[in-house]
Every structure is written in C-alpha cells, then in structure tokens.
C-alpha positions in Angstrom: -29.8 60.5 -61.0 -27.1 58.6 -62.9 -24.8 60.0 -65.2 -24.6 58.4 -68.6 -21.4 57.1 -69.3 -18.3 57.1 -66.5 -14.7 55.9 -66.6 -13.5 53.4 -64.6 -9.6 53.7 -64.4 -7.9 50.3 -63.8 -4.4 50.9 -62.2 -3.6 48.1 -60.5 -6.8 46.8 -59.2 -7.4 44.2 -62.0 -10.0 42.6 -60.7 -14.0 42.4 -60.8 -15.0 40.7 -57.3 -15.1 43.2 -54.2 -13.8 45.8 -56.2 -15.0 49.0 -54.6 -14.3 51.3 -57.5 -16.0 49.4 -60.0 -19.0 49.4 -57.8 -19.0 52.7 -57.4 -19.2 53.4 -61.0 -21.6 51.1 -61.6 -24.2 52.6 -58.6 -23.6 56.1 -60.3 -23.2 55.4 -64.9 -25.4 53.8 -67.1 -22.4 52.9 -69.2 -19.0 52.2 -67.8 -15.6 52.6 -69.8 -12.9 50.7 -68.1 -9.6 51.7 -69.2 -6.1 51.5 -68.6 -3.5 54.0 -68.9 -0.2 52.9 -70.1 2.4 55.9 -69.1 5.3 54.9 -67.2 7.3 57.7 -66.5 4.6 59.2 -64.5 5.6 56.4 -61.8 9.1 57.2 -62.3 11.4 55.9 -60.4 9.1 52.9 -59.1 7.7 52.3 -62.4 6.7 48.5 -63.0 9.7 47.1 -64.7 11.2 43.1 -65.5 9.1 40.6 -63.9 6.8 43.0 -62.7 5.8 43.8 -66.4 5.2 40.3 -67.5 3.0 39.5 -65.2 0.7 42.6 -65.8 1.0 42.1 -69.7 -1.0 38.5 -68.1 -2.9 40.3 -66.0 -4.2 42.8 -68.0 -5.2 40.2 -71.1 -7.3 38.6 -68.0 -9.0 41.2 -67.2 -9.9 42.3 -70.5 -11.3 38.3 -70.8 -13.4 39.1 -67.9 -14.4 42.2 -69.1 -15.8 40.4 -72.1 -17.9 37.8 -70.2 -19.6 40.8 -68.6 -20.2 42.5 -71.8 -17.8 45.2 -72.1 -13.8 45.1 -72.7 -10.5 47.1 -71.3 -9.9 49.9 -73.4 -6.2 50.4 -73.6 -4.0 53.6 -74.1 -0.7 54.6 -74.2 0.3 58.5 -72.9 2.4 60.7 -71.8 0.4 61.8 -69.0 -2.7 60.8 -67.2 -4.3 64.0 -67.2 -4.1 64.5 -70.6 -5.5 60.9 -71.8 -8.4 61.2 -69.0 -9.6 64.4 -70.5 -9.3 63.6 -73.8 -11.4 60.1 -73.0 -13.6 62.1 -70.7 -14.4 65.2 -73.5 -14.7 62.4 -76.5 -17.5 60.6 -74.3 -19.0 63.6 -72.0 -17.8 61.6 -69.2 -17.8 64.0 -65.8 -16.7 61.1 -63.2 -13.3 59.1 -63.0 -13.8 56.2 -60.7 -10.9 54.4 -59.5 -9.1 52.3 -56.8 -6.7 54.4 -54.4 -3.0 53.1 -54.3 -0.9 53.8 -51.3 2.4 54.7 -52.4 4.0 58.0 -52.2 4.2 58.6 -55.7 0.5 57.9 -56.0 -0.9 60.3 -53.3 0.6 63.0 -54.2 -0.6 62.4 -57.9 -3.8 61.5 -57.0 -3.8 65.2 -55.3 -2.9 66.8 -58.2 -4.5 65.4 -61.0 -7.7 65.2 -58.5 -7.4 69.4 -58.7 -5.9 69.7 -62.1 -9.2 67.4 -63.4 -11.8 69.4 -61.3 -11.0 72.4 -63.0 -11.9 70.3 -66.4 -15.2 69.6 -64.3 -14.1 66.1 -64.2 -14.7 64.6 -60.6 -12.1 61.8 -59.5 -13.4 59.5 -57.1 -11.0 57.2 -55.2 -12.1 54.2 -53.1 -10.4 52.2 -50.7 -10.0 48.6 -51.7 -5.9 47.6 -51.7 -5.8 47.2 -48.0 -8.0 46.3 -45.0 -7.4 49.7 -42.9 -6.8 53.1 -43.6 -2.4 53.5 -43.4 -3.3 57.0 -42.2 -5.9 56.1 -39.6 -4.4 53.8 -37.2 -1.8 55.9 -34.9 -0.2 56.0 -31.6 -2.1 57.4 -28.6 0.1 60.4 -29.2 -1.2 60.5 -32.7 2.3 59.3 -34.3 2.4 56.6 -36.9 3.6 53.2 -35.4 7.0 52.0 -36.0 6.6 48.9 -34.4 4.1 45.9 -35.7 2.8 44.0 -32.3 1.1 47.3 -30.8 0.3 48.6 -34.4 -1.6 45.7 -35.2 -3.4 44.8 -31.4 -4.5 48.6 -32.7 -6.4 47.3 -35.8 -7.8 44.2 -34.4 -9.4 46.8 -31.3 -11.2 48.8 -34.0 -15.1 49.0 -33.8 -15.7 47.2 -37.1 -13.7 44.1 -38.7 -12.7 44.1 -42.4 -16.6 44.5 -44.5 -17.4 41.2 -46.2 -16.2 41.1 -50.0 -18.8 42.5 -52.3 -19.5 40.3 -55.1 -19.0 40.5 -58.8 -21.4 42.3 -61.1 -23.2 39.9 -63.8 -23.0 42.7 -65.9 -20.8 45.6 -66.8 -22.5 48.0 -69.7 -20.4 49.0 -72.5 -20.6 52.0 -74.9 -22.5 50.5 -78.3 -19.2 51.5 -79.8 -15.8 50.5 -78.2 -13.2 53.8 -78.0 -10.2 54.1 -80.2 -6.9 52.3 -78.1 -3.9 50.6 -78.1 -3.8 46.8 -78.3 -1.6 45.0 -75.4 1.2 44.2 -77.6 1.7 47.5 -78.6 2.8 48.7 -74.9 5.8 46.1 -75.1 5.8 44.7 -72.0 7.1 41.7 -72.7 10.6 40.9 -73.2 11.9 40.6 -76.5 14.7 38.4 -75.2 12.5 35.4 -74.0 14.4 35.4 -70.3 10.7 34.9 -69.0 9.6 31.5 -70.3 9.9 30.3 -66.4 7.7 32.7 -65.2 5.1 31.8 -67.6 5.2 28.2 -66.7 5.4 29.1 -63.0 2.3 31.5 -62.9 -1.5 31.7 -64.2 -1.5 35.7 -63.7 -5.5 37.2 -63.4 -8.4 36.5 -61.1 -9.0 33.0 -62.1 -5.4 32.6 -61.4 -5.7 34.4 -57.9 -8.7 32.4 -57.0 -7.2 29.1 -57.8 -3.6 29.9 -55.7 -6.4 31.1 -52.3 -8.2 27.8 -52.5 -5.1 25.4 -53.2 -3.3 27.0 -50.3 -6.9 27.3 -47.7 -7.4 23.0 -49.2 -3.6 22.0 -48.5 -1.3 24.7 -47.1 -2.8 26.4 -44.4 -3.6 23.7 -42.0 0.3 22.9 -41.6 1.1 26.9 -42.3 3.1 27.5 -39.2 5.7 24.5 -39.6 5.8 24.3 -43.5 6.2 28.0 -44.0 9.6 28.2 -43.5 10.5 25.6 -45.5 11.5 26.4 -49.1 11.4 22.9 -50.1 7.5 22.4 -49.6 4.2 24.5 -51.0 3.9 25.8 -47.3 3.1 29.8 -48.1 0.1 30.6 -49.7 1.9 31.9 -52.8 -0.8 35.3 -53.0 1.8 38.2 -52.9 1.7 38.7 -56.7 -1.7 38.5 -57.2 -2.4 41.3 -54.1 0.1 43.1 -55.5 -1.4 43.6 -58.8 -5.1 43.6 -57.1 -6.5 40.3 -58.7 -7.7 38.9 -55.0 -8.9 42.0 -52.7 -7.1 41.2 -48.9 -10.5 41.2 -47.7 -11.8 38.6 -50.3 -8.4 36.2 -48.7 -9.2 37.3 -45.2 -12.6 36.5 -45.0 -11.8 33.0 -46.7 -9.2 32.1 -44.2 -11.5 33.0 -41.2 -14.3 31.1 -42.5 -12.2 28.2 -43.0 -10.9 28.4 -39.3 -14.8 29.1 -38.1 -15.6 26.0 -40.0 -13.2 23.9 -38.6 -12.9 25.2 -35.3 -9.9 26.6 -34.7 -11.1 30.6 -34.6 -11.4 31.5 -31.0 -14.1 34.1 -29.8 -12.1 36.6 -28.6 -10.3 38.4 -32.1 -8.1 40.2 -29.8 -6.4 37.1 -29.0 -6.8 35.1 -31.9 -4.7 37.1 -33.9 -2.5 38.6 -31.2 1.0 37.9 -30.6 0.5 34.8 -28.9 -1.0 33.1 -32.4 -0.7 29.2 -32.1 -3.2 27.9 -34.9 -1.9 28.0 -38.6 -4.6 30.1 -39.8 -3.9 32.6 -37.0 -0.3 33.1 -37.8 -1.4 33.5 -41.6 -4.0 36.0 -40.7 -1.1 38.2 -38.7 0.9 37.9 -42.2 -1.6 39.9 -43.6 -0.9 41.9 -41.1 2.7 42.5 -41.8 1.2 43.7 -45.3 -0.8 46.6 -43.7 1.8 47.4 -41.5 4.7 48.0 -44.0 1.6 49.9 -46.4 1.9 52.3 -42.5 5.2 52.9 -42.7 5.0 53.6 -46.3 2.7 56.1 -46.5 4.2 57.4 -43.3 7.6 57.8 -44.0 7.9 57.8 -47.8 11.7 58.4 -48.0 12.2 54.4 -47.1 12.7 53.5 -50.2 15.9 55.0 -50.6 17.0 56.3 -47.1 17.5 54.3 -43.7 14.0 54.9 -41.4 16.9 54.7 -38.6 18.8 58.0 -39.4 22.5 56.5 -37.9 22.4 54.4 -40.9 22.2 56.8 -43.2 26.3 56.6 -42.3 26.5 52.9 -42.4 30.3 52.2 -44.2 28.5 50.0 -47.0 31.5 48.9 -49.4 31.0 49.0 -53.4 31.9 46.0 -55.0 30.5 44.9 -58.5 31.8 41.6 -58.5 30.6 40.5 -55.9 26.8 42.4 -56.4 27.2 40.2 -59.8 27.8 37.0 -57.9 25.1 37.9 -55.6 23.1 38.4 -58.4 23.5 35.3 -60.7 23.8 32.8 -57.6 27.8 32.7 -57.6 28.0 33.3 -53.9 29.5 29.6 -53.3 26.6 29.7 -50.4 24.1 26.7 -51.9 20.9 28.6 -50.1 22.0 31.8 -51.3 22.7 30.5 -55.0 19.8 28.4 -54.7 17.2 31.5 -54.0 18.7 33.7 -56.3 18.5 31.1 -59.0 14.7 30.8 -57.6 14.0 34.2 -58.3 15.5 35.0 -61.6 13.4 31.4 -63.2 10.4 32.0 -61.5 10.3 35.8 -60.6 9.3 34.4 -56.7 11.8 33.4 -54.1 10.4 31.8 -50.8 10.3 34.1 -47.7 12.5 32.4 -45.3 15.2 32.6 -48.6 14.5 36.2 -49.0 15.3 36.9 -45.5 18.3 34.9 -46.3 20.2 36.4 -49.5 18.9 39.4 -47.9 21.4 39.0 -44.7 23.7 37.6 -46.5 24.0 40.8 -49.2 24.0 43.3 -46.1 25.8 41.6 -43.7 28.5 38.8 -45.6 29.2 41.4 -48.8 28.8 44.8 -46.8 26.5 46.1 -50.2 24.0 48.6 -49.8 20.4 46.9 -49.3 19.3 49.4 -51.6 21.8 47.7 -54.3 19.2 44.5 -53.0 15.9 46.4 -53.3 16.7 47.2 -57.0 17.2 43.9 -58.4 14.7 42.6 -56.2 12.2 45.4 -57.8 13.6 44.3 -61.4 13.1 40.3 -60.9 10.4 39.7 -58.8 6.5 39.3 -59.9 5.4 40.6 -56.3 7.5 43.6 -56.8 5.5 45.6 -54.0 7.0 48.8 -52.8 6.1 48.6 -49.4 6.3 44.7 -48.8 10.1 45.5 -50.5 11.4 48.0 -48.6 9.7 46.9 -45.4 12.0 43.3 -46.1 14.8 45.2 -47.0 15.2 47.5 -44.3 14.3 44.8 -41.7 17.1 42.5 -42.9 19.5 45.5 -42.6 18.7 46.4 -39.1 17.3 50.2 -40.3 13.9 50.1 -40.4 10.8 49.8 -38.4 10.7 46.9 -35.9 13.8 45.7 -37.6 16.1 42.8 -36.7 19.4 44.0 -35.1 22.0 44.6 -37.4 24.1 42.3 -35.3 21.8 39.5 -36.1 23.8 38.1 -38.5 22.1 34.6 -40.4 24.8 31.5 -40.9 23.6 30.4 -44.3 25.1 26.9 -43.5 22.9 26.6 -40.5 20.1 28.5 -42.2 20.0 25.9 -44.6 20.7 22.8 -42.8 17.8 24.4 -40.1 15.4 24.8 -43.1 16.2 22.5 -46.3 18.0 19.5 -44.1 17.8 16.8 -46.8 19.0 20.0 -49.7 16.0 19.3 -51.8 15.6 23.0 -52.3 19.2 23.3 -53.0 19.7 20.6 -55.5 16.3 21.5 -57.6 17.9 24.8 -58.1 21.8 24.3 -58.0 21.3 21.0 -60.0 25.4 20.9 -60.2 25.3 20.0 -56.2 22.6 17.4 -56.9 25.0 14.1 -56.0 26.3 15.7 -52.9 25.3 13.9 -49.8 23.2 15.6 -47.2 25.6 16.3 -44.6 28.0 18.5 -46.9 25.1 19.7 -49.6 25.0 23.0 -47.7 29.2 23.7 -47.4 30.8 21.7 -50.6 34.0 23.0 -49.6 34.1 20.7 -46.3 33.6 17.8 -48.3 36.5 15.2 -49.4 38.1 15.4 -53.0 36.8 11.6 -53.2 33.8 12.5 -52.3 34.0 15.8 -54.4 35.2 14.0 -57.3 32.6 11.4 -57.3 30.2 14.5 -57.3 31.5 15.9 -60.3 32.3 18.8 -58.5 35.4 21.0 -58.7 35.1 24.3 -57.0 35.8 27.4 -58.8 35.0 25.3 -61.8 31.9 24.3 -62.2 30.8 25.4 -58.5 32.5 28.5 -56.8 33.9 28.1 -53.4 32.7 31.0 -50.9 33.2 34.4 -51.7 34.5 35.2 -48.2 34.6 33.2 -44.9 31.8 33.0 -43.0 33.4 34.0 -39.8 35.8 36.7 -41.7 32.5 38.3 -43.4 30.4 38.3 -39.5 33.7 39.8 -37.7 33.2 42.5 -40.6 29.6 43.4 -40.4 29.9 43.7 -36.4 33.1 45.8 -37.0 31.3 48.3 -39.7 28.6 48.4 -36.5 30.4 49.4 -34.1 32.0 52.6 -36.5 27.9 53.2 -36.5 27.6 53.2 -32.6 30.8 54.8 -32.6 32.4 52.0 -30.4 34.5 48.9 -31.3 32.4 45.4 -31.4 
C-alpha cells in the first residue's frame, strides 16, 4: 500500500534518468516532495566550496527546470542541520519515508548512520539507494577479505562478478507534486555564487545539469572516443570525454555512460566477447581504455571508503615523515601560473578560467608541486578542492596521493616528470601553452616549452623579457630532481 506523500532528498544526485532513489519513492508515495537541503557545515571540512559551488548553483536551477516539465519543482531550504529540517518537512506533511541517493564519502556514512537512527526514533524511515557508482566500495575485497590497494587485481575482481552494471532505468513522465508547493528558500538566497564575478569563464565553459551531461556523453561517444587512447593525453585536443563534473554532481549516472560506451563499441564492433579481457589490462580499443577509466573512478571511491584518513594523511605511513618544505611564495606562483614552467603555468591558468584542467596537466602541476617545490600535496588538494568544478573527494585525493608516491598503486616518488619533455611529449607544436600563456604566443616551437634557452633576438622579437612580463624558472630543473631524490632517501633512511 503506498504512503501518501514522501520526500525525496536531492544531495548530489541531480538527476531524473536512472535515478534509483527517485524510483524508489515514486514505487512507494502518491506525492513526492523533492528537496534540497542547503547546510554546509554539516560537510565540514569537505564542504562544496569555489568552483564547486557554481556549478551546483547551475545544477540545481536545472533540476528544478526538470522538475517542472514533470510537474512538480525542487523545494529549497536552508538549515543548520539535516535532521532538524527533515523532520520539520516530514511533521508539516505526515511524510514517514526519506528517500535518497547514498554518497560514499566518510563524512557521509557516518552521517547517514546517525541521522538514519536519530530519524527512526521520529518514526521517519531513511532509505538509501545505490546509484553514484557501479559496485558496492565495500563489497569487492581481497581473497583475504582486505580492501584492495592496488587497481589491476581490484578491477579484474569487478569485471569477474556474476552480474554486469543493470541497464539505466529510464526517466519518469511524471513526478506528482503536493497541490500546494512547501514554504523554502529561493536559489539566490543560499549565495552560491560569487559576488566577485571571478567565474564568468566557467559559465562560458560549462552547460551544468542533465541536458548539459547528456550533450558532453554524446559529443565525446560521436567524436572523442574512437581516437580516445592517442588524443587523451593531449591537452591541446577535445580527446577526454569531459564527464567528471557532471558524475560528480550526479547529472549522468556511470551506468547511464557505461552502458552508452559499450553499446557504441557493440555497434561498431570493437567489444570482444570475453569482458574479462575486454577491459583487462591488456585494453587496446579506445573504448576499452575509457571503460577501465571508469574504473579508476570506482577504485579510488574503494580506497575512500576504505581508508577515510586519505584525505589528509599519507595511505603509505613512511610518508607521514616526508621533509615537505613550507614556502608561500612559491605555493602563490604555483598557484597563479608563475612557475616560469609554460605547461605548469599553462594548466594552472586552465584551471582557475575554466574550473577543469586536462588530466595529463593535472598529473603534471601535480609532480611538479611535490617533487620541483617540495610542498605538501595536501597544500595541492586544497586549492584543487577550491578551483575545480569536478572537485571529487576521492577522484582528488586518489590524484593527489598517486602523484606524490603515498598512496594506493601510486607512482614512485622517484618518478619525477621533466615538464620540458612533458610538454614537448604532449603539446609539441605549444598550442596548449600559447592559448593559455598568450605572452609566449610568438615564441617558436622548439623553445615554447623553456623560454629561457632561447636567444635575446629571438626573445626580443617575442616581446618577451623574463622576470618581466614572463618569469624565468623558479628553480632548476635538475637542482629541484637532485632535491626531491635527496628528501627520499631521508624517507628510506638512506642517501639517493
């Protein structure tokens, strides 16, 4: 028998296609209320902030639009807490279910406990469903029952389960609404967007919501993914599919982009048979290696859940003693794209315009923060958690941690990137450099990656003076390697 009215609690799931939750409330009200809950310090200290925050401002004014064409609208409020604003919604409406989508961060779970008990007492039910991810980040383990801590045997695990991902469940053509919309908040009045207009790029860059996340899968399936595994390293070109923000924010479900890519590869005929192979290790078709990227999602969700101090401590415990140095300067150089390193600049200046930076370039300022400027990754998480749209606390500190040689199936430490090469490997003709260092723009290709090497005529007819209106490197290549391996070995406790 179904109840009369229910909640439906949008946290980050903003989406109506295969979302579980919604579903689920739908199979068991006659009336749905779906509301958001505005109270930040509840998430505190991986609250959305920056970037993050003007994208779901976006997100949320889409969903309420879909909402609409459905016949009901997003009911908005702003709290302390959420227990208090669910039962208060809940007693106002004799609502005795809370449906909702569960989010697997450590902050989350253990809420999601609590308020589950705290709310049952109210005789207020909260029913979670699983729609985030594509597998359970508790229920793949080791054969000794541990969590995994490396990716190729943790994800040959998935692909061996009984049952694939389910298909994606389709969008309701209606969503019933109370005859009388609650009392709420309008979006504006949670002021999540920046008074100081710093995020005019982002708005031209991104169409934030589920139209937005459907149009990014189908641009990247029609011209991306065929050349995926050459162009996706290449910052220059539209070679990735672009998705993180909107599966960070829920607007495409990664079954919804899984099933699309494999039908794609079934229609073409590039999926092979046996799924074991197909998206093992050995993955040579470009929809295969995108298919394992999805993988790398679910894995660092694993770890995550698993070890939910990797945010702010070293998963490898000797680096918990790493001799990081503390140097604002040159954090604020790293920061603003000063570093006198055009990849570095150019990805930093990527990410503050656009709130994106390509992967390969993440991997690169990444090193480059660690390993040439000895800072703290955490000192990198943060501002990456302030700036970017994707802002994903498990995709973050998984990247993180792997570029500073602590964390699960992490590169070495000693694996040190040459930004020169790294850009001369991966932007050759500098077209990535000079959209977003423009004042490098006349340099010619050989010495558009290390301005320093090149003549003063040459220089000069660049209008370029370093330490002027470019800065030459904050430390030597060589000088800053020679460091990093020496602040190893103190680690090992032996000398490099």
């Amino acid at each position: 028998m179904k109840n009369e009215t229910v909640i439906l609690w949008f946290r980050r799931d903003f989406r109506l296609e295969d979302n579980v939750a919604l579903e689920a409330a739908l199979e068991a009200g006659r009336v749905v209320i779906p509301v958001f809950i505005w109270c930040p310090d509840e998430e505190s200290p991986w609250q959305p902030i920056g970037a993050a925050r003007v994208w779901m401002h976006h997100s949320l004014d889409a969903l309420d639009a879909a909402l609409r064409k459905k016949g009901n609208r997003l009911l908005v409020l702003k709290a302390k807490n959420y227990f208090d604003a669910l039962v208060k919604l809940a007693a106002e409406h004799k609502v005795g279910q809370v449906f909702a989508n569960s989010i697997y961060e450590p902050i989350w779970l253990d809420k999601d406990k609590k308020l589950s008990q705290k709310l049952s007492k109210e005789g207020i039910e909260l029913k979670l469903s699983t729609g985030a991810l594509l597998y359970d980040p508790f229920g793949i383990k080791t054969a000794q029952g541990n969590p995994f801590q490396v990716f190729t045997p943790y994800w040959r695990a998935c692909l061996q389960r009984d049952s694939a991902p389910g298909s994606p469940i389709f969008e309701p053509e209606k969503i019933p609404a109370l005859s009388q919309h609650p009392a709420g908040v309008d979006l504006n009045d949670l002021n999540l967007l920046p008074k100081v207009k710093w995020d005019t790029g982002i708005v031209e860059t991104w169409t934030p919501g589920l139209d937005g996340a459907k149009t990014t899968l189908d641009a990247f399936i029609d011209k991306a993914l065929r050349n995926y595994a050459e162009t996706r390293n290449l910052p220059c070109e539209v070679g990735t599919s672009r998705l993180s923000p909107y599966l960070h924010f829920g607007e495409i479900s990664p079954r919804r982009v899984w099933h699309e890519v494999s039908e794609h590869l079934h229609s073409t005929h590039a999926l092979r048979q046996d799924s074991s192979k197909v998206h093992g290790m050995k993955a040579t078709n470009s929809g295969e290696v995108y298919l394992r990227e999805l993988g790398w999602r679910e894995f660092a969700h694993q770890v995550l859940c698993n070890f939910p101090n990797t945010p702010t401590k070293p998963l490898r415990e000797d680096f918990a003693h790493f001799p990081f140095r503390k140097d604002a300067e040159a954090l604020k150089a790293w920061h603003k794209g000063q570093t006198g390193y055009p990849i570095v600049d150019a990805g930093m200046r990527e990410l503050w315009h656009t709130g994106w930076m390509h992967n390969r370039v993440r991997m690169v300022v990444a090193s480059f923060l660690v390993k040439h400027l000895l800072l703290p990754w955490q000192d990198g998480a943060r501002w990456f958690w302030d700036t970017l749209v994707d802002a994903d606390l498990a995709n973050n500190t998984m990247g993180w941690q792997w570029s500073a040689g602590c964390g699960a199936d992490a590169a070495p430490y000693f694996r040190i990137f040459n930004p020169i090469l790294q850009g001369e490997k991966f932007d050759p003709q500098g077209t990535y450099v000079r959209k977003w260092v423009p004042e490098l723009a006349k340099l010619p290709d050989e010495f558009i990656h290390q301005p320093w090497e090149a003549p003063s005529l040459i220089l000069h007819a660049s209008k370029i003076t370093l330490d002027v209106n470019y800065p030459a490197p904050i430390i030597e290549h060589a000088k800053a390697r020679q460091r990093a391996l020496a602040a190893l070995s103190k680690v090992r406790g032996k000398e490099p």
